[in-house]
C-alpha positions as CSV (number, residue, x, y, z in Angstrom):
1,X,73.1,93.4,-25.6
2,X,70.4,90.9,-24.9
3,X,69.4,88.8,-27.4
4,X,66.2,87.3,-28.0
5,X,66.0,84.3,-30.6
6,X,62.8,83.5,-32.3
7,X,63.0,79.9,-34.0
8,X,60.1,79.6,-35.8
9,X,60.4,77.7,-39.1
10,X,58.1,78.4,-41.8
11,X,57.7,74.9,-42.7
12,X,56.9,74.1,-39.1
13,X,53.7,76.1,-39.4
14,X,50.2,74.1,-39.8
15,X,47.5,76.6,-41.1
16,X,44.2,74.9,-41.1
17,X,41.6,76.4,-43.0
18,X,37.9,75.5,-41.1
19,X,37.5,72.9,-38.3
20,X,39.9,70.8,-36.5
21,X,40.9,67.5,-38.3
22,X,38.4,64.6,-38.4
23,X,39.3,61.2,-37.8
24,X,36.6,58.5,-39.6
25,X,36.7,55.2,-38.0
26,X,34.2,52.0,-38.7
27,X,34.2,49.2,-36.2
28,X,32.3,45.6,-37.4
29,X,31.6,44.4,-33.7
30,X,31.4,40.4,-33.7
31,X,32.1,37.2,-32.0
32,X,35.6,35.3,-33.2
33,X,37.9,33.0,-31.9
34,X,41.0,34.0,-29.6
35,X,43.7,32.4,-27.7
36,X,44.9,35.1,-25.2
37,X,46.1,32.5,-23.1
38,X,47.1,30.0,-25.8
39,X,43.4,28.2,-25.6
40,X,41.3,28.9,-28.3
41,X,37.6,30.5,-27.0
42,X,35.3,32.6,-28.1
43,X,36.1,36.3,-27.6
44,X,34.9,39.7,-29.0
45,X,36.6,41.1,-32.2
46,X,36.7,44.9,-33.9
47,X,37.2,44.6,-37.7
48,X,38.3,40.9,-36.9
49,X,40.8,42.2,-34.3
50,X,42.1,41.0,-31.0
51,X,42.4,43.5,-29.3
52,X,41.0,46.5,-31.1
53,X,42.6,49.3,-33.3
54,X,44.8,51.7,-32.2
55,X,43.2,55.3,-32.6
56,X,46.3,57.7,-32.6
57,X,45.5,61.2,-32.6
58,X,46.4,64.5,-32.1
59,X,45.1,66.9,-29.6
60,X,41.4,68.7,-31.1
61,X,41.3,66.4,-33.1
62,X,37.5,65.2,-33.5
63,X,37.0,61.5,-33.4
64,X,34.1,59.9,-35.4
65,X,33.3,56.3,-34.7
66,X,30.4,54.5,-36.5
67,X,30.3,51.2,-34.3
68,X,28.3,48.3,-35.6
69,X,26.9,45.7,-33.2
70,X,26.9,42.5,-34.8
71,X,26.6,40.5,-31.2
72,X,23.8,38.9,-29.9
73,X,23.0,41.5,-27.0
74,X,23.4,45.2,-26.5
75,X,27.4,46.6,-26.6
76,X,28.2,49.9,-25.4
77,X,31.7,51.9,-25.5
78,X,33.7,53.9,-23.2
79,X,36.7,55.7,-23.7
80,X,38.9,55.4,-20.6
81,X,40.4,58.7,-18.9
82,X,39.2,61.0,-22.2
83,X,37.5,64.3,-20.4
84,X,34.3,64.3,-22.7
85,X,34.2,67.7,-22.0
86,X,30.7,69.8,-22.2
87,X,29.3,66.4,-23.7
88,X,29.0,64.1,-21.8
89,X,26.6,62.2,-23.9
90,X,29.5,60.6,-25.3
91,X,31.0,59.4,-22.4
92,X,29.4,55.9,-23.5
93,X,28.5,55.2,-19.5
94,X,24.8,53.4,-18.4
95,X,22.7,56.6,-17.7
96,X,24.2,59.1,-19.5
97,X,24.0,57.1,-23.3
98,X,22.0,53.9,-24.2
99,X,23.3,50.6,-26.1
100,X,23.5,49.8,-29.6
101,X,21.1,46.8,-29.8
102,X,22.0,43.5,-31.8
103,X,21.5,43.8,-35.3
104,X,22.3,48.0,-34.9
105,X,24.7,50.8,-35.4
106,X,26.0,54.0,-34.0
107,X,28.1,57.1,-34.2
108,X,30.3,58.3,-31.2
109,X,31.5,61.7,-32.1
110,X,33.7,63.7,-29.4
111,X,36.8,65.5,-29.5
112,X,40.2,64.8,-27.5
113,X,41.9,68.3,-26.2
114,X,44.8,69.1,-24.0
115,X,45.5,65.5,-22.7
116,X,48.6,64.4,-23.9
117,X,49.0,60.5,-23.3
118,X,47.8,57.4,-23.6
119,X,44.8,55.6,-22.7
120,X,42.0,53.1,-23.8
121,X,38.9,52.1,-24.1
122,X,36.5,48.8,-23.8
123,X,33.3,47.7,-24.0
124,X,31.3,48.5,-20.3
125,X,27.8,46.7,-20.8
126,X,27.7,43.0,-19.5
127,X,31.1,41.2,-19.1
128,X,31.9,42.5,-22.5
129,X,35.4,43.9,-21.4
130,X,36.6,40.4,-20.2
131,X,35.8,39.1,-23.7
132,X,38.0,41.7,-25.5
133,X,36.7,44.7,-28.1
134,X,39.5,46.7,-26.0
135,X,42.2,48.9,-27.3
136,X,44.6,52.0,-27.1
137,X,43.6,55.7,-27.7
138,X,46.6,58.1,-27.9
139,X,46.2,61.9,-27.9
140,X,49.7,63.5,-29.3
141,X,51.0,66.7,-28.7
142,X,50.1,69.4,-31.4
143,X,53.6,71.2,-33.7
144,X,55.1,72.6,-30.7
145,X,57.2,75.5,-31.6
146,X,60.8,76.4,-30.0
147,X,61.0,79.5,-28.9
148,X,65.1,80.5,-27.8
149,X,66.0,83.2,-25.2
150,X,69.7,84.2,-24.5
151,X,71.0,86.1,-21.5
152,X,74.3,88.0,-21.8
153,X,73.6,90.4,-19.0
154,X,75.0,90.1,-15.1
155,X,71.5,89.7,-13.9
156,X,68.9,87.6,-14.3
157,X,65.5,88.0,-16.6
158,X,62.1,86.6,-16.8
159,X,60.0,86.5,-19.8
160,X,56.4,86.8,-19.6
161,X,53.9,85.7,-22.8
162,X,50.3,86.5,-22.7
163,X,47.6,84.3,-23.9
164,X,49.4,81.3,-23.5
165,X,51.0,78.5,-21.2
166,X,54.5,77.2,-22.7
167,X,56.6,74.3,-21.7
168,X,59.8,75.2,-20.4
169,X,62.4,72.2,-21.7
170,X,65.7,73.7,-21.0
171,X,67.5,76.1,-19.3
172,X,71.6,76.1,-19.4
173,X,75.0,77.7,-19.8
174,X,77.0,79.0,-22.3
175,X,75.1,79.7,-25.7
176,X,72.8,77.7,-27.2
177,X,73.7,75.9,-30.8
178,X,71.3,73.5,-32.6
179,X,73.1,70.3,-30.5
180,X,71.6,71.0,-27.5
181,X,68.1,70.1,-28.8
182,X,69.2,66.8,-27.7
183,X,69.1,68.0,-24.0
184,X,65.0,69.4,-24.2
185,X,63.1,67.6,-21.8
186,X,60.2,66.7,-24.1
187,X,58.9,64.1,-21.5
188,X,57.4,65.9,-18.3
189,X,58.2,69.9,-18.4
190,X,55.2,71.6,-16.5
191,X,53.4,74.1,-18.3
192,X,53.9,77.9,-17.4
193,X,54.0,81.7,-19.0
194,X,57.1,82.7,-17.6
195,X,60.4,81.7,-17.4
196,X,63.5,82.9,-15.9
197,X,67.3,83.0,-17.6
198,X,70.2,83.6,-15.7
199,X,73.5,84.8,-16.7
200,X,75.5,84.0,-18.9
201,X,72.8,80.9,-19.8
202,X,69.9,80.7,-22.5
203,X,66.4,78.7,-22.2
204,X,64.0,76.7,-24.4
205,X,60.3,77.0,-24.2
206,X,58.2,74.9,-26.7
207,X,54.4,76.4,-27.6
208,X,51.9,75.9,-30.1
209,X,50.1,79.2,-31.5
210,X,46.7,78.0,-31.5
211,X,45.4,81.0,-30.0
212,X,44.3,83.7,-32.8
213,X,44.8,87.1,-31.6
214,X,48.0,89.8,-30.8
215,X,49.8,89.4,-27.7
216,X,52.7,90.6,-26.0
217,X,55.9,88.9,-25.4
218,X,58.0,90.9,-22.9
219,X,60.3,91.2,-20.4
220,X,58.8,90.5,-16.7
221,X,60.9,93.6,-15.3
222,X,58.7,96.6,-15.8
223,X,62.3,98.6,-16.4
224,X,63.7,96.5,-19.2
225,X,59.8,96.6,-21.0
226,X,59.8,99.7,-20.8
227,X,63.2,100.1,-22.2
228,X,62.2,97.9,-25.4
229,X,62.9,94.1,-24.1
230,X,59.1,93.0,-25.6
231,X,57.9,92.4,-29.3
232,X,54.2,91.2,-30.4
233,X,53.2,88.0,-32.1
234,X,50.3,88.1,-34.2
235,X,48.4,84.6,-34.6
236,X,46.1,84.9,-36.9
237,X,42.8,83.5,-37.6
238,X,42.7,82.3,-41.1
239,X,39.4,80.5,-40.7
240,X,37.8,84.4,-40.1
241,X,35.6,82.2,-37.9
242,X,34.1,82.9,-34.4
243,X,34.9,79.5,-33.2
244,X,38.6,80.5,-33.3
245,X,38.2,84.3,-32.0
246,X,36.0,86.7,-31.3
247,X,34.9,90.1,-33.0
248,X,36.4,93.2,-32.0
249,X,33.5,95.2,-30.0
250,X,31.8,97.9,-31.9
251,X,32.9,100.0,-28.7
252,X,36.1,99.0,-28.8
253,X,38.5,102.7,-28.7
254,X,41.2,102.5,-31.5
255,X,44.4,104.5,-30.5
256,X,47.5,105.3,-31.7
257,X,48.6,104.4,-35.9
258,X,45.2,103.1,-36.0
259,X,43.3,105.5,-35.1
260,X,40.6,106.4,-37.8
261,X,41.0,103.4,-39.8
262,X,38.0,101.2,-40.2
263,X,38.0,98.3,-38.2
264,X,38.2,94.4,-39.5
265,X,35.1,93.0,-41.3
266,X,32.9,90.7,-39.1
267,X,33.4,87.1,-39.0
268,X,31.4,84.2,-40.2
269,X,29.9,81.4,-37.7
């Protein structure tokens, strides 16, 4: 008998209700004092710091930064390696966003997304960067969830999940017991949607259901599906927002147990 083991801890579950998480940040730009190399001279502070806050976050989260200029020439802000993706007016580069003059203030709003790691951003007009107003930005992983398979069998299996890439962390003999968390690779395990077990061995994947909708977690050999070896996971969208998923087509045939039941209400924006 083949076992499939579902870890998913109630308590490990984040339901968000609306948008992704803001993160509110105000930065007092100015000139101070600084000894980077143990002689004092001027430099360029954030909120009186050298160098400039940390801004840990999480991946989607959005990232709201009211910057106030209080030098004596035009400052402008980058932010290193983020993919300022479909908005590029954020990017904070000459040509695609203008400076904040002396004496004036403004909001950077963009959102981080899949780029787990760390990077860091600086002022780009003038020499600014040299002067300091630098610092680290760190994008964290979302709650990944462990998913455990076990293979009993004499041959080997693959499971295949749709709608989403997975991180494989481990794959070993013998049976799995809580213990062998210690033995995920939680450092650089390429993403993937299916995974193989061998015999007589279990493996770890690590996900996060971000992706509202129903989808099929089965075996990859047609034979074993069809035999049973798949289940469904149902993700659901508790925002009942369009942002998150879309409507299910007026034309869309319903089959099977639901067949003749109305079908779900529409969403809001």
């Amino acid at each position: 008998m083949n076992i499939l083991l579902l870890c998913l801890s109630i308590g490990a579950i984040s339901v968000v209700h609306g948008e992704d998480p803001y993160l509110f940040f105000t930065w007092n730009v100015s000139y101070g004092t600084i000894s980077p190399l143990g002689v004092p001279q001027q430099g360029i502070l954030i909120n009186n710091e050298f160098p400039g806050p940390n801004i840990n976050s999480t991946t989607n989260n959005n990232i709201v930064i009211n910057v106030f200029n209080n030098l004596d020439e035009p400052l402008m802000f980058t932010w290193n390696g983020i993919q300022q993706r479909k908005n590029s007016w954020q990017d904070g580069t000459p040509g695609t966003m203008c400076p904040i003059p002396p004496g004036k203030n403004y909001t950077y709003h963009f959102q981080v997304k899949d780029q787990i790691g760390s990077y860091f951003y600086y002022p780009i007009t003038a020499m600014h960067r040299a002067g300091g107003a630098f610092g680290g930005l760190r994008v964290n992983s979302r709650l990944l969830i462990p998913i455990i398979f076990e293979n009993h069998g004499k041959s080997i299996q693959s499971w295949h999940l749709d709608g989403y890439a997975f991180f494989p962390v481990a794959i070993e003999f013998g049976r799995w017991a809580p213990e062998k968390r210690r033995n995920y690779n939680l450092l650089d395990a390429i993403s993937r949607h299916t995974v193989q077990v061998y015999p007589g061995s279990w493996a770890a994947i690590m996900l996060t259901f971000d992706n509202a909708g129903m989808w099929n977690l089965r075996s990859a050999q047609a034979e074993r599906a069809y035999l049973g070896q798949q289940l469904y996971l149902s993700v659901e969208n508790v925002a009942r927002s369009l942002r998150d998923e879309y409507m299910l087509l007026d034309t869309t045939p319903l089959c099977g147990v639901v067949k003749g039941l109305p079908k779900p209400p529409p969403y809001g924006p």
